[in-house]
RODO-2510 file (C-alpha; in nm, 4 decimals, decimal comma):
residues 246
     n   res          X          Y          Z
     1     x     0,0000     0,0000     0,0000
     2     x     0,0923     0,3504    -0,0848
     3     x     0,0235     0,6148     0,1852
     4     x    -0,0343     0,9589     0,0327
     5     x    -0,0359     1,2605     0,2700
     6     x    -0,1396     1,5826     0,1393
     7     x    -0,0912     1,9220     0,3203
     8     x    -0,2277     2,2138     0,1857
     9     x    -0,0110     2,5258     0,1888
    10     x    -0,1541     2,8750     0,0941
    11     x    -0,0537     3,0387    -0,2242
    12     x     0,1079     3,3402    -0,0398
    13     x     0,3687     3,1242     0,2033
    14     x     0,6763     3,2121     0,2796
    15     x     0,9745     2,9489     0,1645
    16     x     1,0243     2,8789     0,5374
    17     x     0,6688     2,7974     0,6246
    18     x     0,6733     2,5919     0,2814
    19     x     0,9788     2,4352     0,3777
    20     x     0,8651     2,3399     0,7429
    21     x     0,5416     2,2191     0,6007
    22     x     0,7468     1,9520     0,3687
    23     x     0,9634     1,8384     0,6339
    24     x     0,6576     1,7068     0,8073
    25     x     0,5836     1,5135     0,4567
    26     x     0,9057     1,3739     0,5029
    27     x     0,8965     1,2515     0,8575
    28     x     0,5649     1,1356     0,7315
    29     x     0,6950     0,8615     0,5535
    30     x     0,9816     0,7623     0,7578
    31     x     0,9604     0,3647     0,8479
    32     x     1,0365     0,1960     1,2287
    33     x     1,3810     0,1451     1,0701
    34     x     1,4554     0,4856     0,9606
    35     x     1,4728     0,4900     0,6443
    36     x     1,2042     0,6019     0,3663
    37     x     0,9050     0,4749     0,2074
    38     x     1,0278     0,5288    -0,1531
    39     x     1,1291     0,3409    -0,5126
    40     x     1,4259     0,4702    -0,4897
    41     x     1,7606     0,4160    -0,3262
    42     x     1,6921     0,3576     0,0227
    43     x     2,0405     0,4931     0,1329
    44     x     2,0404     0,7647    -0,0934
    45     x     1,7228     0,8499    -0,0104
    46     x     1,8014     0,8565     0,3391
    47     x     2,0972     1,0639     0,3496
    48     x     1,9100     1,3254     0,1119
    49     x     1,6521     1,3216     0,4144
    50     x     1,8356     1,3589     0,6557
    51     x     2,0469     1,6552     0,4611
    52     x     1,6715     1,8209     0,3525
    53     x     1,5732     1,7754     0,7475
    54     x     1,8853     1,9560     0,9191
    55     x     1,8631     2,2221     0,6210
    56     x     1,5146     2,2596     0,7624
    57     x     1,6302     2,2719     1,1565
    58     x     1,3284     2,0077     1,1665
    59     x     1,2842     1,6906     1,2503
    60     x     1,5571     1,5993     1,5073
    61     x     1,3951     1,3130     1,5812
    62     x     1,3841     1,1946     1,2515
    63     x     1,7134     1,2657     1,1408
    64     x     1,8489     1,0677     1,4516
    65     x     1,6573     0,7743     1,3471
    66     x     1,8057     0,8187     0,9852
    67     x     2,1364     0,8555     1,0394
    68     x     2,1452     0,5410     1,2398
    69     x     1,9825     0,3625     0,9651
    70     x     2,2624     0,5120     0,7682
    71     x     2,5166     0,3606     0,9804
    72     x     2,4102     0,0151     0,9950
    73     x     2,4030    -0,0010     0,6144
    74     x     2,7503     0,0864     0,6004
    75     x     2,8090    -0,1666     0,8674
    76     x     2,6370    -0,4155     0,6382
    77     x     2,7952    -0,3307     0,3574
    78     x     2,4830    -0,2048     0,1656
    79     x     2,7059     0,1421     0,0700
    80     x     2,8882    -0,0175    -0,1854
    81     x     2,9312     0,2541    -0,4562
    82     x     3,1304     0,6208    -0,4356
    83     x     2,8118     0,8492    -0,5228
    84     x     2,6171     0,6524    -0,2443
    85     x     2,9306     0,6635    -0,0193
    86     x     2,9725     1,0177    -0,0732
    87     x     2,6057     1,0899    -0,0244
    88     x     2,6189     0,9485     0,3305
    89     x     2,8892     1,1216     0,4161
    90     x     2,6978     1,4910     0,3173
    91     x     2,4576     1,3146     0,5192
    92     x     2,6847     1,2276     0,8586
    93     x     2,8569     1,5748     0,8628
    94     x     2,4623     1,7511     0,8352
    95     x     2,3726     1,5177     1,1287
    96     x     2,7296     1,5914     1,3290
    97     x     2,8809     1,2432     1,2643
    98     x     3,1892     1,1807     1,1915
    99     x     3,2414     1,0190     0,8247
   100     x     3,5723     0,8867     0,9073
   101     x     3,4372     0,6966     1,1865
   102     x     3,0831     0,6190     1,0561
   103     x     2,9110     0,2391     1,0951
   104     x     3,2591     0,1311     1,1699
   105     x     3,4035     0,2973     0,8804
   106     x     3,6583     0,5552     0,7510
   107     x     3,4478     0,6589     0,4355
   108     x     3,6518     0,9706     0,3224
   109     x     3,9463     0,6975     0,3362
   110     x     3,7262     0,4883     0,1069
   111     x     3,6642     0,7695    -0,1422
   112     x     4,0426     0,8872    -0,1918
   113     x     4,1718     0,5041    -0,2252
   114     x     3,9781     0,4937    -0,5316
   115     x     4,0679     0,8287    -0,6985
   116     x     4,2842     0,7320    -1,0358
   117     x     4,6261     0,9147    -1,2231
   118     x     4,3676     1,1502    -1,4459
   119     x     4,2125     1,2250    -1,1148
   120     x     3,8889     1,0535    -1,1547
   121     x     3,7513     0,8768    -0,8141
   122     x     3,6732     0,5359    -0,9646
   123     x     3,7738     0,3583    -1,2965
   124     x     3,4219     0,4275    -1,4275
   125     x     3,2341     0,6356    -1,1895
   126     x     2,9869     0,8207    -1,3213
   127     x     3,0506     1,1975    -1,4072
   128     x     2,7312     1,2852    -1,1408
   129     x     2,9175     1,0269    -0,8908
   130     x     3,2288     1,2146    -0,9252
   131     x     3,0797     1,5485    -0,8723
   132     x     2,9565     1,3655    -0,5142
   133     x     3,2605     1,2421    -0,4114
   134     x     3,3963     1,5978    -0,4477
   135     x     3,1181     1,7499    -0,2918
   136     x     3,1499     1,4926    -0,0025
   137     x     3,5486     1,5830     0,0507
   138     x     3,4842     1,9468     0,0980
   139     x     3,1632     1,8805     0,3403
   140     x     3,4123     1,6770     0,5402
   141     x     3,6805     1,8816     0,5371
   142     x     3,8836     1,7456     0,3153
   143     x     3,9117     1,8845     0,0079
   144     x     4,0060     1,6499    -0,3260
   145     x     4,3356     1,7256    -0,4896
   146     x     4,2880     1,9677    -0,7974
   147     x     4,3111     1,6303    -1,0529
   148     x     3,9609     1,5154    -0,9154
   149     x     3,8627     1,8855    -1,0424
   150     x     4,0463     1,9102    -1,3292
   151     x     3,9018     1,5588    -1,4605
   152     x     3,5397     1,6872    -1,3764
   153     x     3,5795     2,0323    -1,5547
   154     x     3,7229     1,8440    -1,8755
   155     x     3,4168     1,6312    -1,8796
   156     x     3,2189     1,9192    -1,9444
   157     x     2,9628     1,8710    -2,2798
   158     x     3,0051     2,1510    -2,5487
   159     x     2,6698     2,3019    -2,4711
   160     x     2,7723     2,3626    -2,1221
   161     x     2,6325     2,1100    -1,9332
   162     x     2,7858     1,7872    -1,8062
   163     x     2,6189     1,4108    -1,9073
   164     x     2,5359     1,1411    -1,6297
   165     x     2,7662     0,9195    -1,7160
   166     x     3,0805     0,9821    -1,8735
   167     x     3,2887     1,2835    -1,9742
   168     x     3,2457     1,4656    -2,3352
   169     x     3,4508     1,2905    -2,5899
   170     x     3,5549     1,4161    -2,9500
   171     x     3,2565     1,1498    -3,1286
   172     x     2,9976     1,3581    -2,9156
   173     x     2,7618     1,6200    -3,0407
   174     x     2,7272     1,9703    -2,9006
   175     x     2,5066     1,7609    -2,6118
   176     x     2,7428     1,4415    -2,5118
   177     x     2,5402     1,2471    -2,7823
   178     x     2,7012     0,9682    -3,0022
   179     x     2,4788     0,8874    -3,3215
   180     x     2,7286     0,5600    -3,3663
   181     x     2,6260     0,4581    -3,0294
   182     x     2,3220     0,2599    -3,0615
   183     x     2,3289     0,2223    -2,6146
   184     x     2,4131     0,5888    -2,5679
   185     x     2,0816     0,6599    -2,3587
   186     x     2,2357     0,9729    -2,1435
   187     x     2,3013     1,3984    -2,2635
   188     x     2,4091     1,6761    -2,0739
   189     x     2,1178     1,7328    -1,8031
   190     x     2,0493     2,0051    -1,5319
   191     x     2,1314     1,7140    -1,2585
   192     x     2,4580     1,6590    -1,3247
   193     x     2,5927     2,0205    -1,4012
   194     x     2,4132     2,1718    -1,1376
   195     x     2,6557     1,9047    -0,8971
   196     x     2,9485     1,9917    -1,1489
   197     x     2,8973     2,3230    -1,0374
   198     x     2,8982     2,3407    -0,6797
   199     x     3,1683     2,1370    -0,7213
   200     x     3,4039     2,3039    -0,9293
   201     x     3,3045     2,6125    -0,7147
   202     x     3,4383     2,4823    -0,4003
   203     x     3,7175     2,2777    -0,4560
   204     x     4,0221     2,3695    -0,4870
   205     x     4,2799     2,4408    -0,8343
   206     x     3,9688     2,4184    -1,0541
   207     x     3,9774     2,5013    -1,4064
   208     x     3,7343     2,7350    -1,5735
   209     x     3,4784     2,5450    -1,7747
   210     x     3,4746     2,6188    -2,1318
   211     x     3,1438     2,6707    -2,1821
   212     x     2,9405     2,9109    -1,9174
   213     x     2,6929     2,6158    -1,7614
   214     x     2,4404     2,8818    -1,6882
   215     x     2,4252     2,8858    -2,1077
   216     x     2,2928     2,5567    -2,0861
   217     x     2,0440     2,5881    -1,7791
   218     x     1,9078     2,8497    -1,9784
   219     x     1,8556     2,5660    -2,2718
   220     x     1,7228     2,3491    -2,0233
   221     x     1,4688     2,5904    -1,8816
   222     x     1,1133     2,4804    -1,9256
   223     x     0,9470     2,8273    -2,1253
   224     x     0,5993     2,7926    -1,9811
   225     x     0,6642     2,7322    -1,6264
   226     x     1,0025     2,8846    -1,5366
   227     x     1,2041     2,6034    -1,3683
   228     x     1,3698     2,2943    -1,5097
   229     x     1,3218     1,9297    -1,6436
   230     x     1,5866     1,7118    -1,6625
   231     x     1,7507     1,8011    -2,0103
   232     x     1,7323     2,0388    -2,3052
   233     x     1,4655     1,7650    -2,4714
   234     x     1,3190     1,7083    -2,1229
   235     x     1,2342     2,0762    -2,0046
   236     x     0,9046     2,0279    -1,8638
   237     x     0,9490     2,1769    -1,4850
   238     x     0,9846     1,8874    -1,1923
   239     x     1,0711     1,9745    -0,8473
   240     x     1,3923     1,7383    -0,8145
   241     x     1,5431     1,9118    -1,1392
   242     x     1,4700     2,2723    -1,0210
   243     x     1,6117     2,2524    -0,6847
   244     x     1,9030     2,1255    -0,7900
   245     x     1,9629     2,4288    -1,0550
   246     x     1,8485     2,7267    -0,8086
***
């Protein structure tokens, strides 16, 4: 069974009342265990909870419960990739953990030991991964070495924006698309350069992008409704897409 829970908020709210009003959506469907009713990730969803909830300065309860859900799947072994590794770390420094000694791990250890020569974390991490595990460094203290930027800023797309999966090659078009690809399901998209962004704002040694990003979230920008889909073919407005751009 699905439980739906709608609250209604008046047109002329503030963002703080409409931002306490969907914490209590998300404590709503919080399980016994911790985590989140959801299709999703369970971990990722999680830590994005429990990063929403102390944004908030709601829900202590609820973040408590979370981030010791959080810790006993990295005790389990259930945080087995960098972006989800990284992601609980944002999560663990929101909550006042310590990621280096989190569910009996050192996950900021974890994260450098897999960063390669050209500076990429992971032999095949996803771009949008990568942008994490950056992100997660700095939250932590610990910033990447200017490679890990330097990698991300090359993998930038020609239109400005930065693809899911893997960095901008010369067989691309203007949008990280290979026609001789018949499996090459992923473009640039608003998710992925709006992490590439905060990244390569905050760590350090980064290189300028070649193309101004904000070029392509104006592409991207749905004309009718004023925030963003996913892509430049994708632009009708969803919630997940626009946050992550403003």
């Amino acid at each position: 069974a699905v439980l739906t829970v709608l609250i209604a908020v008046p047109a002329t709210a503030s963002p703080t009342r409409r931002a306490r009003v969907a914490t209590r959506f998300i404590v709503s469907m919080q399980k016994p265990n911790g985590s989140f009713a959801t299709g999703l990730s369970p971990v990722g969803t999680a830590a994005d909870a429990v990063i929403s909830l102390v944004a908030a300065r709601r829900g202590r309860d609820a973040i408590r419960l979370a981030t010791s859900y959080l810790e006993r799947q990295v005790d389990k072994g259930n945080v087995g990739d960098i972006g989800l590794a990284s992601k609980v770390v944002m999560a663990a420094v929101a909550a006042g953990a310590n990621p280096k000694r989190f569910g009996g791990e050192n996950l900021i250890k974890d994260i450098r030991s897999t960063q390669q020569p050209d500076g990429r974390f992971g032999e095949s991490t996803p771009v949008f991964h990568h942008a994490l595990a950056m992100l997660a460094l700095v939250a932590a203290g610990t910033p990447p070495s200017p490679p890990a930027a330097d990698w991300l800023a090359s993998a930038q797309c020609d239109d400005g924006g930065w693809q899911f999966t893997e960095p901008a090659t010369e067989a691309d078009d203007e949008h990280c698309f290979n026609a001789d690809m018949g499996s090459d399901f992923f473009t640039s998209d608003t998710n992925t350069t709006s992490l590439a962004v905060q990244a390569l704002a905050v760590a350090p040694g980064t290189l300028e992008p070649g193309v101004d990003p904000f070029t392509f979230f104006e592409l991207a920008r749905d004309p009718i409704r004023g925030g963003w889909g996913y892509s430049h073919e994708l632009t009708l407005t969803d919630a997940n897409s626009t946050a992550l751009v403003l």
